[in-house]
C-alpha positions in Angstrom: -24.1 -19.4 -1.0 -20.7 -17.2 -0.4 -18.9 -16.2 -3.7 -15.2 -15.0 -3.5 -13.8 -12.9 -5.9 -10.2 -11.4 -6.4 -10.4 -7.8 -7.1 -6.9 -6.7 -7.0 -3.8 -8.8 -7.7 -1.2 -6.2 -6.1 1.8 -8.4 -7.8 0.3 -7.4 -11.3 1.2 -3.8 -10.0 4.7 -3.9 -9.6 4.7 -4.6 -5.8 7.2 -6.8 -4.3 5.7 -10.0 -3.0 8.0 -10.2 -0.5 6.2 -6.9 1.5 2.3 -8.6 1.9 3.0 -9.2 5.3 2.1 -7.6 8.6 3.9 -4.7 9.5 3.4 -3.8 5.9 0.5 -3.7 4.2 -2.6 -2.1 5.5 -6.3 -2.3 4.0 -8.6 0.5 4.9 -12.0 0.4 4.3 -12.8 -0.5 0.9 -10.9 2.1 -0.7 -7.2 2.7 0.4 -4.6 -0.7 0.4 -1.0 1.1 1.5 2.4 -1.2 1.4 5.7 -0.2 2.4 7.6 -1.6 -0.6 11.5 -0.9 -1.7 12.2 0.4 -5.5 14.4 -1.3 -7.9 17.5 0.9 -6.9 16.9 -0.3 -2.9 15.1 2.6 -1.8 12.3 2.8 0.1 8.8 3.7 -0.7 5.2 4.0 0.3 2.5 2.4 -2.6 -0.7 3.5 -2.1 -3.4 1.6 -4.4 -6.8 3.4 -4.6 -9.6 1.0 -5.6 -12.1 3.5 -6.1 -10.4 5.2 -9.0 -9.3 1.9 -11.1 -6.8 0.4 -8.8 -4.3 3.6 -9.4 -1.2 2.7 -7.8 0.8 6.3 -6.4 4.5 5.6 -5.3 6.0 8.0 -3.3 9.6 7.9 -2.0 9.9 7.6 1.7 11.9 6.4 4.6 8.9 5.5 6.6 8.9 2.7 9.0 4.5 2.4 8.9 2.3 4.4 6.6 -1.9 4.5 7.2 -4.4 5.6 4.7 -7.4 7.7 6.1 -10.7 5.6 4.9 -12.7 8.7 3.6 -9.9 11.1 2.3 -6.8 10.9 0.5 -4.4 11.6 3.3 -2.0 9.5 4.8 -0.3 9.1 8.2 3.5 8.1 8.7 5.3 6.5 11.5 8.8 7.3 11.0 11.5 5.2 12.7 14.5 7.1 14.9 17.9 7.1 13.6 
């Protein structure tokens, strides 16, 4: 038999619900889930979630239109939109 479990409930961490869609959210590997998500104030900003260390949630402020967590390492990739 196949058991499901939900280990993360992002809305529980402040994400909007409105940015689990494609374009994003990304899931990479195991350990890294990244969402572009906007602040209270309307700004912009990249959530990164690491599941290995007790689902710790880092917000940083950014204009970013993508954003890519690299599955061993905590670095992160940006695709920035022209202006």
């Amino acid at each position: 038999p196949i058991s499901l479990a939900t280990p993360i409930n992002l809305a529980d961490h402040g994400l909007n619900a409105q940015s689990f869609r494609f374009g994003n959210l990304t899931m990479e590997s195991d350990k890294y889930i990244s969402v572009k998500d906007t602040a209270a104030d309307g700004s912009s900003q990249v959530a990164v979630i690491d599941m290995h260390n007790g689902n710790t949630v880092n917000r940083r402020p950014m204009k970013a239109e993508a954003s890519l967590m690299n599955p061993a390492d905590n670095i992160m990739a940006l695709k920035g939109s022209q202006e």
